[in-house]
C-alpha positions in Angstrom: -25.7 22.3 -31.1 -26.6 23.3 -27.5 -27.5 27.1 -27.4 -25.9 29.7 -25.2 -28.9 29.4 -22.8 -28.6 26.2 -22.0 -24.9 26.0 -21.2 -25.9 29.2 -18.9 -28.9 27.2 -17.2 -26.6 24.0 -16.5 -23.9 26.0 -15.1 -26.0 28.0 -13.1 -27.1 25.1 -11.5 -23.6 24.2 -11.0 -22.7 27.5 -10.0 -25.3 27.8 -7.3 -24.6 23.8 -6.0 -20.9 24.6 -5.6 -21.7 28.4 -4.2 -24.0 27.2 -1.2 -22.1 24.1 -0.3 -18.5 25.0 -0.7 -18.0 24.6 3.1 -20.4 22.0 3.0 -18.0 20.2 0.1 -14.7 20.7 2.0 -15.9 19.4 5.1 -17.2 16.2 3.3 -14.1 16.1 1.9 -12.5 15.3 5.3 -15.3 13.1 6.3 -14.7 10.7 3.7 -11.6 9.0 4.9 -10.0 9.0 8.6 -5.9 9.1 7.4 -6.9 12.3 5.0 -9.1 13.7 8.1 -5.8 14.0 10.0 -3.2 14.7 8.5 -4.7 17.8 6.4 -5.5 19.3 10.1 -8.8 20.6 9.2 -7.1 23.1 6.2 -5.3 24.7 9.1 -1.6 24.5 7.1 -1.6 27.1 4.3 0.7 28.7 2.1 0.6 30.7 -0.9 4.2 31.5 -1.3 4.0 29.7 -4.7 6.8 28.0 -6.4 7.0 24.8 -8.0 8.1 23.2 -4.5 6.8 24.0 -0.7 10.0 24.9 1.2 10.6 24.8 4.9 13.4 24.0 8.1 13.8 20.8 9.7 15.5 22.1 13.2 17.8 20.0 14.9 20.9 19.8 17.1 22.0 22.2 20.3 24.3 24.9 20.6 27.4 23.7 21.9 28.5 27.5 23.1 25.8 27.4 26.0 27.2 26.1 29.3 27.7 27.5 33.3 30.1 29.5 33.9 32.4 32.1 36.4 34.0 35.3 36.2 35.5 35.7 32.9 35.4 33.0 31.6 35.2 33.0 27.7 32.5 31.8 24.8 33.3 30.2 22.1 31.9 32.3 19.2 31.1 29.6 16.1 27.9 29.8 15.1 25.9 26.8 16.1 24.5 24.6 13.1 20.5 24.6 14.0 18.7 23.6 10.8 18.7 22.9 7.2 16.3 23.7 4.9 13.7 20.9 3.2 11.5 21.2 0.1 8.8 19.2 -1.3 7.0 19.5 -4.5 3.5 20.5 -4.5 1.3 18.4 -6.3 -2.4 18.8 -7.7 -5.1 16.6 -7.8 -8.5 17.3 -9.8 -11.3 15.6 -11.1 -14.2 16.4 -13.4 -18.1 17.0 -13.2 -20.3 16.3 -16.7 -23.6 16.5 -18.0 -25.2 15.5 -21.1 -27.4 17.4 -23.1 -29.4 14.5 -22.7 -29.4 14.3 -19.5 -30.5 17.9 -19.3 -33.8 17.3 -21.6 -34.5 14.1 -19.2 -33.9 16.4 -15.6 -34.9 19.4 -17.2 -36.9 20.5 -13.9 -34.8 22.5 -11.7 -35.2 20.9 -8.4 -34.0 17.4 -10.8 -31.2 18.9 -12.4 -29.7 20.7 -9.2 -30.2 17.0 -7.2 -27.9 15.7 -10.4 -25.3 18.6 -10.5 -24.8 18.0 -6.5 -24.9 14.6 -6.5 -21.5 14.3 -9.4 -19.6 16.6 -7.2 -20.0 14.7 -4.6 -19.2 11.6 -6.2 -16.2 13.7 -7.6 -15.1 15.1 -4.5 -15.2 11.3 -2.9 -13.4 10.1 -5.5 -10.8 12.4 -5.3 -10.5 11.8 -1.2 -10.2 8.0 -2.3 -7.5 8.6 -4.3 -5.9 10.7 -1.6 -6.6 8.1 0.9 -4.6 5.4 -1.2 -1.6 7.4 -1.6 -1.3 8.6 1.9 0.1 5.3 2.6 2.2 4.9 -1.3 5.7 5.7 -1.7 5.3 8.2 -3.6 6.0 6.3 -7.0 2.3 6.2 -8.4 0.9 8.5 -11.4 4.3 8.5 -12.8 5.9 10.0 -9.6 3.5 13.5 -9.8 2.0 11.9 -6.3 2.3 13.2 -2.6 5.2 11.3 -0.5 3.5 8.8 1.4 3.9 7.3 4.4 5.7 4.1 3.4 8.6 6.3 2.7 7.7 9.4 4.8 7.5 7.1 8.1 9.3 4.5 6.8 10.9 1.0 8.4 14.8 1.2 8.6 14.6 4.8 6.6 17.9 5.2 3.8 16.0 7.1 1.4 16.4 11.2 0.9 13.6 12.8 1.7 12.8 16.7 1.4 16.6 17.0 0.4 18.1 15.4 3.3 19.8 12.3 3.2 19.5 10.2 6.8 22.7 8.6 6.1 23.9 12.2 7.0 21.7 13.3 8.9 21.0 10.8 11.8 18.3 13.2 13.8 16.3 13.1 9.9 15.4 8.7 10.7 11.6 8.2 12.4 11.4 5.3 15.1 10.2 1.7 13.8 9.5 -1.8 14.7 8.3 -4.7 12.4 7.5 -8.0 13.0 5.2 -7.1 16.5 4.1 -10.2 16.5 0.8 -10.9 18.9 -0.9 -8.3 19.8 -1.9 -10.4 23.6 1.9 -10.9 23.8 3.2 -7.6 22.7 0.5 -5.2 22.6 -0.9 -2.8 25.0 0.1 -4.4 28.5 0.9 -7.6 26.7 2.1 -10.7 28.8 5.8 -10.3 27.3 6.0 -6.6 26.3 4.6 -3.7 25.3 5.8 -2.4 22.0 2.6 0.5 21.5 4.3 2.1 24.6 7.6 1.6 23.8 6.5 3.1 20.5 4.9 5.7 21.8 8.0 7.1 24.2 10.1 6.9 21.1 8.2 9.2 19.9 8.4 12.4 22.4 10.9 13.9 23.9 9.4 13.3 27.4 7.2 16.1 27.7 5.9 18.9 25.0 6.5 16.6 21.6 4.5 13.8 21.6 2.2 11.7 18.8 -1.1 13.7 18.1 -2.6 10.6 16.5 -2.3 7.1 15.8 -3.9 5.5 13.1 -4.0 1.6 12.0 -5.8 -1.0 10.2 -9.3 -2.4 11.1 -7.7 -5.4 12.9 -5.0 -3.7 15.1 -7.5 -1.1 15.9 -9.8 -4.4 16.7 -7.2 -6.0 18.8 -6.6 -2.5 21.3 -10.7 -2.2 21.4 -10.6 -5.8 22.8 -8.1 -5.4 25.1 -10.3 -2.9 27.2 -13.6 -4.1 26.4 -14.3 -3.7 30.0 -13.3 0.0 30.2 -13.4 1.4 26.6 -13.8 5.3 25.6 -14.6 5.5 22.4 -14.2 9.3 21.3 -16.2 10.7 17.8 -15.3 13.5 16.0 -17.9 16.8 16.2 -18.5 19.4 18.6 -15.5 21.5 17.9 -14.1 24.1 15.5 -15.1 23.2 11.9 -15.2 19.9 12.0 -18.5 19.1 13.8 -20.4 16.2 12.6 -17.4 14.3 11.4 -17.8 10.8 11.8 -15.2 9.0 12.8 -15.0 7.0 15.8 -11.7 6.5 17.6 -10.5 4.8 20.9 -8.3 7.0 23.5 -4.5 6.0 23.7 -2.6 7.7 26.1 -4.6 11.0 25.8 -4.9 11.0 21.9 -7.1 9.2 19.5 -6.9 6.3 17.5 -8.3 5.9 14.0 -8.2 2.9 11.9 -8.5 3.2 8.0 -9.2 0.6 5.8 -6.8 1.8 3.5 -3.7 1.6 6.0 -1.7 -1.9 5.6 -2.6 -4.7 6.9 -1.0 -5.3 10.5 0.4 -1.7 10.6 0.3 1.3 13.0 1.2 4.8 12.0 2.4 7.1 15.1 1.6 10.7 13.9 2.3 14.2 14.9 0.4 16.9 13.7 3.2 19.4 14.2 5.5 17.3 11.8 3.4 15.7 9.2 0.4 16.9 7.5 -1.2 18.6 4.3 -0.2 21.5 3.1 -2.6 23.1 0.7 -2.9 26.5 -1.1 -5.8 28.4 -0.1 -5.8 29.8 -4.3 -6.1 26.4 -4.9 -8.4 24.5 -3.1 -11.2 22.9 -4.9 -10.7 25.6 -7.6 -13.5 25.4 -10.2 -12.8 26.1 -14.2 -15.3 27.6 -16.0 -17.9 25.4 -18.2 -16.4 23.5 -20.9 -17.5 21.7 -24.0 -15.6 20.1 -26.7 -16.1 19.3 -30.3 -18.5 16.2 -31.6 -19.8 16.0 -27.7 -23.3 17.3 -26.4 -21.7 17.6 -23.1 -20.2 20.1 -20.8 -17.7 20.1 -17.9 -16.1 21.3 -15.1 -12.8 20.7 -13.5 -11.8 20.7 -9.9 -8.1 21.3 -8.8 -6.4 21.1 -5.3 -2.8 22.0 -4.8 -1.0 20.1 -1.6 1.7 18.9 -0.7 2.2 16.0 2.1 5.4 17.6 4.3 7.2 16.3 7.1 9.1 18.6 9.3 10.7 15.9 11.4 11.3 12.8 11.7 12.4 11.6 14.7 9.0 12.3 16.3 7.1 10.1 14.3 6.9 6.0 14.1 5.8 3.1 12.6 4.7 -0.3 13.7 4.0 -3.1 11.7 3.3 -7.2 11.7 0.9 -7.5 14.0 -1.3 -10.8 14.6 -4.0 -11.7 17.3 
């Protein structure tokens, strides 16, 4: 069997890799994939309030007691009905990072086994942002229902479903704006010959001023199909240059002041409308690419460690966010 030495050597190595490129490792983790990029907002949504469930307000409504007045006139004195409460439970996704003893004897020279060490949490960590990716656009339904709510019910077409605790059917401000069936993009695209559906999208989506989409993020094709409709006067925009999330890569066209992603993962023919003050990540800043000590098991030369992130995918409200779908050329 392995002596203590050698798990301490291995895991030292491990150590050290995850130690100097912990930053490093989260960032990469955004860089993977454009749909996780922005809805977890750069790790800016935290909470560590525990709980089995991430629990919030979805505000709505006005208060029907404010209006002009004279003299004496009276107030009504009800209290006005302003919010109800939402909750969402917090998932956790983790993967693992091995090594053989073989493997070990066969990169035994330092600079060897550290290239190894860094090289499976990567692969671990990009895994895991795969993963992620897919079920960002899931309903929620996948790994026996322990997945994040995704945006085929979250931002859903013709939305019946509860979600956070609130039934639409009741609630009629808790239903985002949709279209399906867009047809040509030439015809019904941006400044199409018949209409423009990605505007009318888009107003659906503010209130006229303040709330407004964030970010807008499609397939290949759709994305394709904007790009060629202003070949002549194109801005493309790349992530970098700001905050912690220099040297991203992405590249995004500009849409009505915001950016434009496309992500192979999306659906085909779709377009998400997002707003970062309504949908993202919420993570737990205990739990965020937490690292177990080494492991090893019985009958196996071979020792681990496992990576855990707790998140939660929450949306605050609906109504200012949109989907849509079935476009063609």
């Amino acid at each position: 069997m392995p002596t203590t030495s050698e798990t301490i050597q291995y895991d030292t190595f491990l150590t050290l890799t995850i130690k100097n490129y912990s930053k490093e490792l989260q960032k990469n983790f955004l860089k993977y994939r454009p749909g996780v990029m922005v809805l977890m907002d750069d790790y800016g949504k935290k909470d560590t309030r525990g709980g089995r469930v991430w629990q919030g307000i979805a505000e709505y409504g006005t208060n029907s007691n404010v209006k002009f007045f004279s003299g004496a006139d009276t107030f009504a004195q009800e209290p006005s009905q302003t919010a109800q409460p939402i909750q969402y439970n917090w998932r956790y996704l983790g993967g693992t990072v091995s090594m053989t003893r073989t493997e070990m004897l066969e990169n035994s020279g330092p600079v060897a086994l550290a290239d190894i060490a860094e090289t499976r949490v990567n692969q671990t960590l990009r895994t895991m942002n795969m993963i992620l990716g897919n079920e960002i656009y899931s309903d929620g339904t996948n790994y026996g229902g322990q997945t994040i709510i995704g945006l085929q019910t979250g931002i859903a077409t013709n939305a019946t479903t509860s979600l956070g605790g609130l039934d639409p059917a009741s609630f009629p401000f808790w239903r985002n704006s949709y279209r399906t069936s867009c047809g040509s993009f030439i015809a019904n695209g941006v400044n199409g010959t018949a209409n423009d559906y990605v505007l009318s999208m888009f107003n659906s989506c503010t209130d006229g001023s303040f709330d407004r989409p964030t970010a807008i993020i499609s397939d290949q094709a759709t994305w394709e199909y904007y790009n060629h409709t202003n070949i002549q006067e194109v801005r493309y925009i790349r992530e970098g240059g700001k905050g912690n999330t220099a040297d991203l890569s992405f590249q995004a066209l500009e849409y009505q002041g915001m950016k434009w992603y496309w992500d192979r993962q999306c659906p085909s023919g779709t377009m998400y409308f997002l707003n970062s003050n309504y949908v993202h990540f919420m993570t737990d800043p205990r739990f965020t690419f937490e690292w177990t000590e080494p492991l090893s098991y019985p009958n196996q030369l071979a020792y681990t460690r496992i990576v855990g992130l707790r998140l939660a995918l929450v949306y605050k409200s609906r109504m200012f966010l949109g989907v849509a779908n079935g476009w063609s050329a």
